[in-house]
C-alpha positions, -999 to +999 in steps of 0.1 A: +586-786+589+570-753+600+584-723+603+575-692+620+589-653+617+573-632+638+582-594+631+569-554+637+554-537+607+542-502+600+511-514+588+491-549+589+470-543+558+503-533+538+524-562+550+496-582+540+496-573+504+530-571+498+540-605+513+518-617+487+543-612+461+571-629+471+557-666+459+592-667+444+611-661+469+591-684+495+589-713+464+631-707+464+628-717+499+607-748+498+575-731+509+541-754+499+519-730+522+525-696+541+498-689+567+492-652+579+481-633+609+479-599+630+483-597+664+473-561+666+482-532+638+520-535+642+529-569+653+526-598+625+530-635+623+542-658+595+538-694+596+554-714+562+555-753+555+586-758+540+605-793+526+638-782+530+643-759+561+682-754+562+673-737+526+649-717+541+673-705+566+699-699+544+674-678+520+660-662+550+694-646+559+705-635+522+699-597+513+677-606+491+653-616+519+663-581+536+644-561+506+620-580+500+612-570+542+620-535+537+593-536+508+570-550+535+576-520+554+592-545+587+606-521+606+619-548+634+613-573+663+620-601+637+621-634+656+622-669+638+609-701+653+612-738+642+587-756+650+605-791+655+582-811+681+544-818+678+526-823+710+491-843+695+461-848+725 
């Protein structure tokens, strides 16, 4: 299943090298793949693959996740979208 958080960050460049280092906590969460983009300088998008989404909620809404956010300098507009249903053309 894919997973997307969408969230406000101080900076794009320093989001983008701090989520780098929690391969631990996304692994802890059933993560194969996290894909990463910018829609301008403060708004950010994460798409993950995960095996075992109720984990990856679960995770998602521990403290530990909340640090690891605050690390990425997130400073709000945190939305999170399951992405259940495939429309294929």
């Amino acid at each position: 299943m894919l997973i997307a958080i969408r969230a406000e960050v101080e900076s794009v460049d320093h989001w983008r090298e701090k989520f780098k280092t929690h391969a631990d906590l996304f692994k802890s969460q059933g993560v194969s793949f996290a894909y990463m983009g910018a829609a301008n300088d403060k708004t950010v998008i994460s798409v993950f693959e995960t095996n075992n989404p109720d984990e990856f909620v679960r995770i998602f809404n521990d403290p530990a996740t909340a640090e690891a956010m605050s690390q990425d300098k997130i400073t709000g507009g945190v939305e999170m979208f399951l992405l259940d249903e495939i429309f294929k053309l």
